[in-house]
C-alpha positions in Angstrom: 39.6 9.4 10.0 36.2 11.4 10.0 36.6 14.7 9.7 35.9 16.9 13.3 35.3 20.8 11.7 36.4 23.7 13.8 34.4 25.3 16.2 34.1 28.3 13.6 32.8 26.1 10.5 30.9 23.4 12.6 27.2 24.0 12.1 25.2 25.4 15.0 23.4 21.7 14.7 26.0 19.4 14.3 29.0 18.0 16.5 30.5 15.9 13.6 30.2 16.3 9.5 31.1 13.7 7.7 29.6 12.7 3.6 27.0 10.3 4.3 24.8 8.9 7.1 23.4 5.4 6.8 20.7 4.5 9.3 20.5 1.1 10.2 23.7 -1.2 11.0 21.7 -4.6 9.3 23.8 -6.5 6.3 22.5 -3.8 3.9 23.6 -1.0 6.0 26.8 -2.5 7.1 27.4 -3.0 3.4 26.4 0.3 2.2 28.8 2.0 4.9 31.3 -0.1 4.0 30.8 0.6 0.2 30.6 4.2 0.5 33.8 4.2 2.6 35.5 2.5 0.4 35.1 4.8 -2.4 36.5 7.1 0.1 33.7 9.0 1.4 33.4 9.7 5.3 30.6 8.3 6.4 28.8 7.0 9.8 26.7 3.7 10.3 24.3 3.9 13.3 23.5 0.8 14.6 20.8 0.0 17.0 22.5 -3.0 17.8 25.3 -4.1 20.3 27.7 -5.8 17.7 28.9 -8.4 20.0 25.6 -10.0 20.5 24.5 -9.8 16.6 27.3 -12.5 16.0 25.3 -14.9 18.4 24.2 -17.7 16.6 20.6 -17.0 18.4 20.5 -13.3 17.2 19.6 -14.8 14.0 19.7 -18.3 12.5 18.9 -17.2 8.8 21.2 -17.7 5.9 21.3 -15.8 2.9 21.4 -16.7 -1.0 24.1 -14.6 -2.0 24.1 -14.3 -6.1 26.5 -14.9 -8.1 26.7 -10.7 -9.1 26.0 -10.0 -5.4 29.1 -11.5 -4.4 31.1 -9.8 -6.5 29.5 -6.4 -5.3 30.7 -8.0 -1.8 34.3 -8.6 -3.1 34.7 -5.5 -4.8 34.3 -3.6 -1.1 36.7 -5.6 0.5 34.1 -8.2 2.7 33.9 -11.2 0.9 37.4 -13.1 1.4 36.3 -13.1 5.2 33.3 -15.1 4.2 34.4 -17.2 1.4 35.5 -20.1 3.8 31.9 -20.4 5.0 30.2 -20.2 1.6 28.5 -22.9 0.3 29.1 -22.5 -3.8 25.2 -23.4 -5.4 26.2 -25.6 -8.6 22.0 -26.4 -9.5 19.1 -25.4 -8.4 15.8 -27.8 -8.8 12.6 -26.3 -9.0 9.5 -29.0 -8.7 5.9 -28.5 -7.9 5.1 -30.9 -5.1 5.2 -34.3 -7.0 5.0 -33.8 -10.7 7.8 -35.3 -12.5 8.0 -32.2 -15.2 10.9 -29.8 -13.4 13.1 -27.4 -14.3 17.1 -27.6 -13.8 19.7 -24.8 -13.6 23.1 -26.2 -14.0 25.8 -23.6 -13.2 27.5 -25.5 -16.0 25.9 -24.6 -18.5 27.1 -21.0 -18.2 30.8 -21.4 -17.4 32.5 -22.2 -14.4 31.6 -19.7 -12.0 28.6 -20.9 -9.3 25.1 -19.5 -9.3 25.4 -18.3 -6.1 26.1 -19.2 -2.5 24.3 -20.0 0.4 26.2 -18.3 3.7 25.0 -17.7 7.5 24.0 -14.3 8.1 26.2 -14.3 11.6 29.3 -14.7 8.9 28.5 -12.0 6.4 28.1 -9.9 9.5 31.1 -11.0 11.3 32.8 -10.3 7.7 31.1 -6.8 7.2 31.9 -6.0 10.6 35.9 -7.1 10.3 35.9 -4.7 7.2 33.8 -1.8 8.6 36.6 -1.5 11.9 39.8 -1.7 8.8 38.0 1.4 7.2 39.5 4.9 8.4 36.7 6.6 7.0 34.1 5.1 8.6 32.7 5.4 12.3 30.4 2.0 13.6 28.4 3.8 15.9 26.1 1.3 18.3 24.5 0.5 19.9 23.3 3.9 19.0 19.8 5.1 17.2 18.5 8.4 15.1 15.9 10.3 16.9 15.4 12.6 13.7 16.8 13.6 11.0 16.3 17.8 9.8 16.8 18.3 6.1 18.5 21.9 4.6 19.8 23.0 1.2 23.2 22.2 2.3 23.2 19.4 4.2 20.9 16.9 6.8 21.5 16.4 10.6 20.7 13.4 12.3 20.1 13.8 15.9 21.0 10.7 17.8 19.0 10.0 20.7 22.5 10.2 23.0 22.3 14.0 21.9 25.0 14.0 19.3 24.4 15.5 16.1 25.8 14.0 12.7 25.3 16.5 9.9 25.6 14.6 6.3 25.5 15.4 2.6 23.6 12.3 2.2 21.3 9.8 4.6 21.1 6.4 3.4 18.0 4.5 5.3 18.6 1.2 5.7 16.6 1.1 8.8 13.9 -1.6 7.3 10.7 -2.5 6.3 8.8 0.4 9.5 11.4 2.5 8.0 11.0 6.2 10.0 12.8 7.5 7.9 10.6 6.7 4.7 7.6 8.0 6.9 8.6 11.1 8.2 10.3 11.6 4.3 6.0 11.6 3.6 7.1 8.9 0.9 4.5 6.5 0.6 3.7 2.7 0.2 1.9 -0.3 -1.6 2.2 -3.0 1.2 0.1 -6.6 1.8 0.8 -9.3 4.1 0.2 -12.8 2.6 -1.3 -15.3 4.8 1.9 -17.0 5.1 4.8 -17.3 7.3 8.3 -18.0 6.6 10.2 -21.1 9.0 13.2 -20.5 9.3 16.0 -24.1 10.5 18.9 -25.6 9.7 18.9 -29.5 9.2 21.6 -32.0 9.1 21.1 -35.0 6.5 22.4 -38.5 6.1 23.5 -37.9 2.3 25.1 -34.8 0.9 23.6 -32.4 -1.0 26.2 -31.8 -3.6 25.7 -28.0 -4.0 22.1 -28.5 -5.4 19.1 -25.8 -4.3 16.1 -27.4 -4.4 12.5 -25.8 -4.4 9.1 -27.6 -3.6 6.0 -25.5 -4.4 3.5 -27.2 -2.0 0.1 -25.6 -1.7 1.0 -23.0 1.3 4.0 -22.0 -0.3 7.6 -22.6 -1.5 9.8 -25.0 0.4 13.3 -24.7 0.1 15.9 -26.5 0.7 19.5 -24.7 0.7 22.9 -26.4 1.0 25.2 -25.4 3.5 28.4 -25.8 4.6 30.1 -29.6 5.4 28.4 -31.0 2.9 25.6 -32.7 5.2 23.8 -29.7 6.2 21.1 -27.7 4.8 19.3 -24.2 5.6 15.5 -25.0 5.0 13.1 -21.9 4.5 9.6 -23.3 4.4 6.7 -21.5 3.8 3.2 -22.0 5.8 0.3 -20.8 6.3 -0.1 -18.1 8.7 -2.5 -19.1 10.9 -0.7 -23.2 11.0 2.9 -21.4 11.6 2.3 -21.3 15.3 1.6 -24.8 16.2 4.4 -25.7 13.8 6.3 -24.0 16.3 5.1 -25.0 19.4 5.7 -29.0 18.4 8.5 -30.7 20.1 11.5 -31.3 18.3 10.4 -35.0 17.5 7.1 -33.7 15.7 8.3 -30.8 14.4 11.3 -33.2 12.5 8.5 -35.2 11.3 6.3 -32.8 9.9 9.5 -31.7 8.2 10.5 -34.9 7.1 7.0 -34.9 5.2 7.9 -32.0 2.6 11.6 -32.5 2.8 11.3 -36.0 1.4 13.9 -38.9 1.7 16.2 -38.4 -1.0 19.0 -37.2 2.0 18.2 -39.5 4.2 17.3 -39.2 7.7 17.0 -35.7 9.1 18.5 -33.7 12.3 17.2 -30.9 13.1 20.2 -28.4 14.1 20.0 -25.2 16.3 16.8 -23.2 17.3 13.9 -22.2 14.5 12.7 -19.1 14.0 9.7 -18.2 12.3 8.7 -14.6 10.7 5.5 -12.8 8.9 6.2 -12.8 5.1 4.7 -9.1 3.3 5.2 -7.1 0.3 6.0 -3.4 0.3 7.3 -1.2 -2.5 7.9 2.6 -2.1 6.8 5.1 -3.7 10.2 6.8 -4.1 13.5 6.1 -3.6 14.9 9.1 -2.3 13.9 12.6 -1.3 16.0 15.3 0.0 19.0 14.4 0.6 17.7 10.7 1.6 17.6 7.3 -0.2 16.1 4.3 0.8 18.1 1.0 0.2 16.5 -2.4 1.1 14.1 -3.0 3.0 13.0 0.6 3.6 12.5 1.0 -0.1 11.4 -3.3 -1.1 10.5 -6.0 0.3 9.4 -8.8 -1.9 8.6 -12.9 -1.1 11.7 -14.9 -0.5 10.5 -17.3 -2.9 13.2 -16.9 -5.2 15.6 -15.9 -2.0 16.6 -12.6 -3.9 15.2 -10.1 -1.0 19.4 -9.2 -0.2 20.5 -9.3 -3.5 18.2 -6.7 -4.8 19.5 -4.7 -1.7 22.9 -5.1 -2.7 22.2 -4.0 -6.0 20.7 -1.1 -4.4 24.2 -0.2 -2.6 26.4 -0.7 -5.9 24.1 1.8 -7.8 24.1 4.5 -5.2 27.9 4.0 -4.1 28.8 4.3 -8.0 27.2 7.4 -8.7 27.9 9.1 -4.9 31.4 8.0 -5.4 31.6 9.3 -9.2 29.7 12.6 -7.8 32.5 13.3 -5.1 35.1 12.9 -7.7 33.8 15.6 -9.9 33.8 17.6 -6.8 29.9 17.9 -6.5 27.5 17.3 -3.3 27.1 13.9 -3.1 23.4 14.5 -1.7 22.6 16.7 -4.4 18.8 16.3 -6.0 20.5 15.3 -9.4 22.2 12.4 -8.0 19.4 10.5 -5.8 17.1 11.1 -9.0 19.6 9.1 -10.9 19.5 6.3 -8.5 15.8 6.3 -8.3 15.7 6.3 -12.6 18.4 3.4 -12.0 17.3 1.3 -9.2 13.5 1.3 -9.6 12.9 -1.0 -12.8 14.8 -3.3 -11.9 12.9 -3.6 -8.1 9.5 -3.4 -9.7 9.8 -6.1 -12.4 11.5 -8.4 -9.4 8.7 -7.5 -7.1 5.9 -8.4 -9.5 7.7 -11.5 -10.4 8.1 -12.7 -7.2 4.5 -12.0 -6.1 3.0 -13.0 -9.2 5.5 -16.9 -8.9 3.9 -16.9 -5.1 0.4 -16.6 -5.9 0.9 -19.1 -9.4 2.0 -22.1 -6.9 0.6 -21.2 -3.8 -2.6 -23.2 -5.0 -3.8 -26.9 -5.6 -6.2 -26.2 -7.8 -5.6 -29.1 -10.9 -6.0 -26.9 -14.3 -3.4 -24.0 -12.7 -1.4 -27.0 -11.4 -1.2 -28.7 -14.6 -0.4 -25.4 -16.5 2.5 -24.3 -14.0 4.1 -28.0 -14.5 3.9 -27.4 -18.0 5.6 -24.3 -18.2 8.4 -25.7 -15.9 9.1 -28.5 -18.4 9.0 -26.0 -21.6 11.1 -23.4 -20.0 13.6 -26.7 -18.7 13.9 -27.8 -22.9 14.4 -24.1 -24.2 18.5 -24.3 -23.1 18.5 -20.0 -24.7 15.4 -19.0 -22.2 16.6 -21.0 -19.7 20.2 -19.7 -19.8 18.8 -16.2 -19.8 16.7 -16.7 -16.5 19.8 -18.3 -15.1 21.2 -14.8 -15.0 18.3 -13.1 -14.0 19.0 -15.3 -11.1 22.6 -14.4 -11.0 21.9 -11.0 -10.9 24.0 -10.4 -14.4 21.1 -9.1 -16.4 20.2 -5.4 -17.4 22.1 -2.3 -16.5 24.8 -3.5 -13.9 26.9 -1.1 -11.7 30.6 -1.9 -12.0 30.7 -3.4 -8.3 27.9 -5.6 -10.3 30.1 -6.2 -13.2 33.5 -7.0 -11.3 35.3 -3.4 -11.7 36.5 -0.9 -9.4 33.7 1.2 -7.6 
């Protein structure tokens, strides 16, 4: 249970101590609670959200491309064998630009058995996270609940909720997004942009099934992806359009808005369905500047946020939570402060390559085929078809894509936190 301290060893400031704070009860800070308390740390989650209604099916329609070493972060804490049921295993993934007949083809075959990934509903992995979170004894859900500050000291940081409790922490994890207080009254900087695109967001039911295969159009206002989904005949579609077109995309009926649909979806399932509401979404870039200060780390969105053109926003979040569970975890077991400046520089040296490189790629991928310009065109198709008859390099950015590549925590690699 989480630790009450005596009235004589209680701070002046705080009403409960516990090891760790995380701010921000979204998938990556459900996940990060859960990870942390399952290394055995005490540790708080405060959620501005009512739970109840965040497992409405109209609290969010997204689905998520969970990656092959993402899920087994996810299974290693105890959340994934709720979920499995209602994950769609991706076998290939297509990647065309608009037309061309030049592509390239990941076949999860190619590196064993084990799927590149799956596509799941977000309302499952939070139905999932939650089911886990309430079977953990050392850690408190608290929402719908929110930080109204957070004071950092030598030995410790209190949050101060805005219900007038007072959490006082070792550590404080935000995971409190992209407008992050946290990150701003930390005084840690940004490099942001918005791109002149929006992200629609549906799910569409098809005549033929999609067999597990991804498949990606690069059209010129952005990616359009289409991502199979559970029974076979469904698909999650994630299209990207200009900014300033998104809104009369979404003020069409459901007739019109089918057929413009219909136009870069193509025919090869058939007929299309449009199932459940849409839901469209500004798409940006931000990077911080640091990862941590005292006695705070950023996770997710507060530290990243990068294109969902290659749909690994999450998984480089969950990343995030394996690295900084590891070495919290392996810090309490050598009997040290898990908040400690030592530790959250560690995470910062561990988790920032990794986030920069993906960043950069997935800009740098956005900008490449976010054009119709004929040379650039002809050069991107190209490099699709080289890449697609090079089985080495191909395998090799198969696991990039799996998440399998470069200095993996053990959540990452399938151990034991």
């Amino acid at each position: 249970m989480v630790r009450r301290m005596t009235a004589a060893a209680v701070p002046s400031s705080a009403d409960l101590v516990l090891d760790a704070v995380v701010v921000g009860g979204g998938l990556a800070g459900l996940a990060c609670g859960v990870a942390l308390a399952s290394g055995g740390l005490e540790v708080a989650v405060v959620d501005r959200e009512d739970p109840a209604a965040t497992l409405d099916a109209g609290f969010d329609g997204r689905t998520s491309a969970i990656a092959w070493g993402a899920q087994r972060v996810l299974d290693g804490i105890g959340v994934w064998a709720a979920a499995a049921a209602q994950a769609e295993p991706i076998l290939e993934i297509r990647v065309a630009d608009q037309d061309a007949p030049l592509f390239l083809h990941y076949d999860h075959a190619d590196l064993g058995d084990a799927p590149l990934g799956y596509i799941v509903e977000n309302r499952v992995l939070r139905r999932a996270l939650l089911s886990r979170a309430a079977a953990l004894p050392t850690l408190r859900h608290l929402a719908p609940a929110a930080v109204a500050r957070v004071e950092s000291a030598p030995a410790r940081a209190v949050a101060h909720l805005a219900d007038g409790r007072r959490l006082a922490a070792s550590l404080v994890v935000a995971a409190d997004g992209k407008n992050s207080a946290l990150r701003r009254e930390a005084g840690i900087r940004t490099v942001a942009w918005s791109y002149p695109q929006a992200g629609i967001v549906c799910t569409v039911r098809h005549e033929r099934p999609h067999g597990g295969i991804a498949v990606e159009h690069f059209l010129p206002a952005g990616p359009f992806a289409i991502l199979p989904m559970t029974g076979g005949n469904r698909s999650s579609i994630v299209w990207t359009e200009r900014a300033d077109l998104a809104p009369a995309m979404m003020a069409l009926g459901e007739a019109d808005f089918t057929a413009e649909l219909a136009v870069r979806f193509g025919d090869f399932l058939g007929d299309l369905e449009l199932e459940g509401p849409r839901w469209a979404y500004p798409l940006s870039f931000l990077l911080a500047e640091r990862f941590a200060a005292d006695r705070l780390a950023l996770i997710n969105e507060a530290a990243h946020v990068i294109h969902p053109i290659a749909g690994q926003g999450l998984n480089l979040g969950i990343r995030d939570i394996a690295a900084l569970a590891e070495l919290v975890v392996d810090a309490r077991r050598l009997g040290l402060d898990v908040g400690n400046a030592d530790t959250l520089a560690r995470y910062e040296r561990w988790r920032r390559p990794d986030t920069v490189a993906l960043a950069a790629v997935t800009d740098g991928l956005n900008r490449l085929f976010s054009n119709d310009v004929a040379p650039v065109r002809w050069a991107r198709d190209l490099g699709l078809a080289a890449v697609n008859r090079v089985p080495p390099l191909k395998r090799l950015l198969m696991r990039h894509a799996m998440g399998t590549v470069g200095a993996l925590p053990r959540l990452v690699r399938g151990e034991r936190l």
